[in-house]
C-alpha positions as CSV (number, residue, x, y, z in Angstrom):
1,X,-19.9,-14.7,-13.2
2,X,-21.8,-12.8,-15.9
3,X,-24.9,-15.1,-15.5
4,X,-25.4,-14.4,-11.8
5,X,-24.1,-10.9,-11.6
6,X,-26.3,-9.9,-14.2
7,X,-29.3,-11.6,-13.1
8,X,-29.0,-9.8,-9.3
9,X,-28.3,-6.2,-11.0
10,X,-30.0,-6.5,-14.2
11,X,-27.2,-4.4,-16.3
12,X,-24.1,-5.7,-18.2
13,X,-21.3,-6.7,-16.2
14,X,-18.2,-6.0,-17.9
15,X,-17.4,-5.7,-21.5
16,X,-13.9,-7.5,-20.7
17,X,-12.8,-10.3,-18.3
18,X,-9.9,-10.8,-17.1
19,X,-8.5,-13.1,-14.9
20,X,-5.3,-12.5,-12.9
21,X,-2.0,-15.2,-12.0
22,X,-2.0,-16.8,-9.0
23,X,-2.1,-15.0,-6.0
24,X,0.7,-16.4,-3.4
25,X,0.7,-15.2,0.5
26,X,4.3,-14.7,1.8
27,X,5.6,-16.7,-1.1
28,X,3.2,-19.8,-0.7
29,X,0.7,-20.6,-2.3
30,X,-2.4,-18.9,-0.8
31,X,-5.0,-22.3,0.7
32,X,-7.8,-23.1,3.4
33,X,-5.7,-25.7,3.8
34,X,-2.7,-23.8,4.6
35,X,-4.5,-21.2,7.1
36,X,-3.4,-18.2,4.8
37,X,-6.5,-17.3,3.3
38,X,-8.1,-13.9,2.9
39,X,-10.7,-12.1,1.7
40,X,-11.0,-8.9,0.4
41,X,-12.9,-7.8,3.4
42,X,-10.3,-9.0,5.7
43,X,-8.1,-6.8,3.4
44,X,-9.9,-3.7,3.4
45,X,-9.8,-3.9,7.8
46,X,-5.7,-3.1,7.7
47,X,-5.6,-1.3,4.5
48,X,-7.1,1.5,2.4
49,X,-8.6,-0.9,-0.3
50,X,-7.1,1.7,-2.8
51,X,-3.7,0.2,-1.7
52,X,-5.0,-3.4,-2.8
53,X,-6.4,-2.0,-6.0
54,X,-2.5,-0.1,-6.8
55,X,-0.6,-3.6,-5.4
56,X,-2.8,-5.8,-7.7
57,X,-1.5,-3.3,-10.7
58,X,1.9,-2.9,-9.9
59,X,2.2,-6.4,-12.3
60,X,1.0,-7.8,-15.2
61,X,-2.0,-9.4,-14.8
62,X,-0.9,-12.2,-16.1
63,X,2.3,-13.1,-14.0
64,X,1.7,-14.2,-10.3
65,X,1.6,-12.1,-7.3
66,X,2.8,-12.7,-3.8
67,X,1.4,-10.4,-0.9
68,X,3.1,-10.1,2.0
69,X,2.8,-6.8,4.6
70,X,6.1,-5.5,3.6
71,X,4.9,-5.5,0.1
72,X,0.9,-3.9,1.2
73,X,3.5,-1.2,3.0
74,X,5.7,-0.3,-0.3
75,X,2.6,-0.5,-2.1
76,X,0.5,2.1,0.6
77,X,3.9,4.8,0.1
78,X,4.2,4.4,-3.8
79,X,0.7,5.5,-4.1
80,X,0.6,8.3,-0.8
81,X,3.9,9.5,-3.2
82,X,1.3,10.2,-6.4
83,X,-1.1,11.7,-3.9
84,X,1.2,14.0,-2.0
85,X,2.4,15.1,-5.4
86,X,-1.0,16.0,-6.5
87,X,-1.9,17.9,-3.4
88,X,1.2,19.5,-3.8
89,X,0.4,20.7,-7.3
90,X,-3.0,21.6,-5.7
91,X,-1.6,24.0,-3.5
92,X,0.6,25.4,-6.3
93,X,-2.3,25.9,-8.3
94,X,-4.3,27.4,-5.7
95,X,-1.4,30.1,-4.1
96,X,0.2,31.0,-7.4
97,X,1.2,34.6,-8.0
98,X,0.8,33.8,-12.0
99,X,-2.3,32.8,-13.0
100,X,-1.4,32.4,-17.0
101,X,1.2,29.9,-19.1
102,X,4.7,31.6,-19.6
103,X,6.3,30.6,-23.2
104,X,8.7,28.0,-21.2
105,X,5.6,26.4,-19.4
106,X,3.8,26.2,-22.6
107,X,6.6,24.2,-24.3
108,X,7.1,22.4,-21.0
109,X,3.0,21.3,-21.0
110,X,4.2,19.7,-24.5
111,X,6.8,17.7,-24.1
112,X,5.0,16.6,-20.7
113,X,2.7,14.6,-23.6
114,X,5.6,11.9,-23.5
115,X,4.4,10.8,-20.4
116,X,0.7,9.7,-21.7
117,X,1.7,8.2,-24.5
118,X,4.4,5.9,-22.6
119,X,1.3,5.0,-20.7
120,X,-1.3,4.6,-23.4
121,X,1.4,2.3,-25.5
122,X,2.3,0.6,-22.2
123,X,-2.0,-0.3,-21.8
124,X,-2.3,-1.4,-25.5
125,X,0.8,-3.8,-24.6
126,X,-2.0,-6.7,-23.4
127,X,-3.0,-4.2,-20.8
128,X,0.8,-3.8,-19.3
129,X,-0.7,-2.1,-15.8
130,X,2.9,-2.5,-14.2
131,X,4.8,-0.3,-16.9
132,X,1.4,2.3,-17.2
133,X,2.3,3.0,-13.4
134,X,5.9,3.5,-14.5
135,X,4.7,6.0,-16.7
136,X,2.5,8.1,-14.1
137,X,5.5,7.9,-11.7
138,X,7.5,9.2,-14.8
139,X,5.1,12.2,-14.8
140,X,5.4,12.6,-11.0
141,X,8.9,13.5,-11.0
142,X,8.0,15.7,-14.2
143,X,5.7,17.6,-11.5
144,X,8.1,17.5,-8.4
145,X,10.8,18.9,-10.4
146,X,9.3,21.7,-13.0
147,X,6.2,22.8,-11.2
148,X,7.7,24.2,-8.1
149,X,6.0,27.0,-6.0
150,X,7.3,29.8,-8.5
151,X,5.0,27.9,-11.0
152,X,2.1,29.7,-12.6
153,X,-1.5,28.3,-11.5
154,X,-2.6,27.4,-15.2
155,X,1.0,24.9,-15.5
156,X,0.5,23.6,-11.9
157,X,-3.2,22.4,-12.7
158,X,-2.4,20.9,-16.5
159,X,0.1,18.6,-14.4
160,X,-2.1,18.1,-11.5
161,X,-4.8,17.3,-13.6
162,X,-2.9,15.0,-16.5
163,X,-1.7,12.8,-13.1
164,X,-5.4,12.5,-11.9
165,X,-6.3,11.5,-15.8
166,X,-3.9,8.6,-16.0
167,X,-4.6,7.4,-12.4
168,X,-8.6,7.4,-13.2
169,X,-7.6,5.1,-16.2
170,X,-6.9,2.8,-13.4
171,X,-9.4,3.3,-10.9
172,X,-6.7,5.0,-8.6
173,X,-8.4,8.0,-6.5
174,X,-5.3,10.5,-6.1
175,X,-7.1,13.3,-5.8
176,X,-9.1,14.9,-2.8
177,X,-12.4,13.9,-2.9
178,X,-13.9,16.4,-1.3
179,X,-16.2,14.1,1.1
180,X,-17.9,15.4,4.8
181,X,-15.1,13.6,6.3
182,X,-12.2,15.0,4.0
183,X,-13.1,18.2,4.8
184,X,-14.0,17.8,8.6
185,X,-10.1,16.7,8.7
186,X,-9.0,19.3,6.3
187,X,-10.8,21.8,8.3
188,X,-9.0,20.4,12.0
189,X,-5.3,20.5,9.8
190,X,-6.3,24.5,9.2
191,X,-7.0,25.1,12.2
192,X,-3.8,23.6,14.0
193,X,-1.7,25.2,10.9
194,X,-3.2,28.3,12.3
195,X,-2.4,27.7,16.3
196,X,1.1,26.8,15.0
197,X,1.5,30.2,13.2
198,X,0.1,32.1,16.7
199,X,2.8,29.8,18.4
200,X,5.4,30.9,16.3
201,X,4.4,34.2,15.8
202,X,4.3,34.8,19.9
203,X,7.7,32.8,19.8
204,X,6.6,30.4,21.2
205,X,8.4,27.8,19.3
206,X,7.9,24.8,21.6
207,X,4.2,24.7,21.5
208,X,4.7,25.2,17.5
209,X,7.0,22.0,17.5
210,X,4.1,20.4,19.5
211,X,1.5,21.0,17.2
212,X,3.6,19.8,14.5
213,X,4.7,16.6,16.4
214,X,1.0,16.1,17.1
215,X,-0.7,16.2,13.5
216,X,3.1,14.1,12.3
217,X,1.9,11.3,15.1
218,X,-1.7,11.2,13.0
219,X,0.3,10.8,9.9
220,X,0.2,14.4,9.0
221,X,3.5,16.2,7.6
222,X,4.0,19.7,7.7
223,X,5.9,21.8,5.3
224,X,6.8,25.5,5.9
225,X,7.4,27.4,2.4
226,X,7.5,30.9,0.9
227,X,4.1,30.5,0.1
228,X,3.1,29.6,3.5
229,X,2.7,26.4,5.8
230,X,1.2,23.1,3.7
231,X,0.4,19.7,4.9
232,X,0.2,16.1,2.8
233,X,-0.3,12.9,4.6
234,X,2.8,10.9,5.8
């Protein structure tokens, strides 16, 4: 691998390999022979390959794996939870009505340190992926539960950005990436956020429940709060 990866790219390849367990396909082993093979590329056409990337974590490296849809699908909503929390915290961040740390959120931001060193102990433990993902979940329900919308904008990006951290360890993208296409979606959410608002502003409450049934049947959740209407992906 190193010989001929090396010699096409002319750079190092990796400073570690490792080599994962088997990989079984609806609890057989996965064969040509048997007619379940599949490739990465195959893959990436049903799912976001981030999901593969979480779903190959999610154990040891060294015990086996078995994919199956059912499994691609609780892998798909375990990392859309980390991402919804994160744009949550985002939004926080961005429409707080405290910009500084209050004396509570400062010792709050301390004891939140737990949470990285569960998953910096759990990594030195032969690279224990499984129970580092434990840990970032740990730290997501830290985040759903003390950085609510009455949070201050510095406490609501320390969490936001200590979940981004730890996901980047493992190649996880959480955050919004900010891409053309990202914000060409972004920028059609706003603007049916907005038609909604009209709708319910004019009382017209049907065409606001159809707007929201519309972006819901694109996988787009809306949430009404103090602060205003926000939106994560389903």
């Amino acid at each position: 691998e190193i010989a001929q990866s090396e010699a096409e790219n002319g750079v190092p390849f990796a400073h570690y390999w490792l080599h994962n367990a088997f990989l079984n396909i609806d609890n057989r082993k996965m064969s040509k022979s048997l007619g379940n093979f599949k490739t990465v590329r195959e893959i990436g056409e049903h799912y976001d390959l981030q999901v593969l990337r979480f779903f190959m974590l999610s154990a040891h490296y060294r015990s086996p794996l078995n994919f199956s849809a059912e499994i691609m699908e609780s892998a798909k909503s375990s990392l859309e939870r980390i991402r919804n929390a994160v744009d949550k915290l985002a939004f926080y961040a961005e429409n707080a009505k405290t910009a500084e740390l209050s004396e509570d959120e400062k010792a709050k931001l301390e004891e939140m340190k737990k949470y990285r060193a569960a998953f910096e102990n759990a990594m030195d433990d032969d690279l224990n992926t499984a129970d580092a993902i434990a840990a970032i979940f740990d730290l997501v329900r830290f985040g759903n539960t003390e950085a609510r919308d009455n949070a201050s904008a510095a406490f609501a990006e320390a969490v936001k950005q200590e979940i981004v951290s730890l996901c980047d360890i493992l190649g996880l993208i959480v955050e919004n990436t900010g891409n053309d296409v990202d914000k060409a979606l972004e920028e059609e959410i706003e603007k049916k956020i907005a038609e909604r608002q009209a709708c319910k502003k004019a009382r017209d409450y049907a065409g606001a429940d159809a707007i929201r049934d519309e972006l819901a049947a694109k996988g787009i959740i809306l949430e009404d709060t103090r602060e205003g209407c926000k939106w994560h992906r389903a």
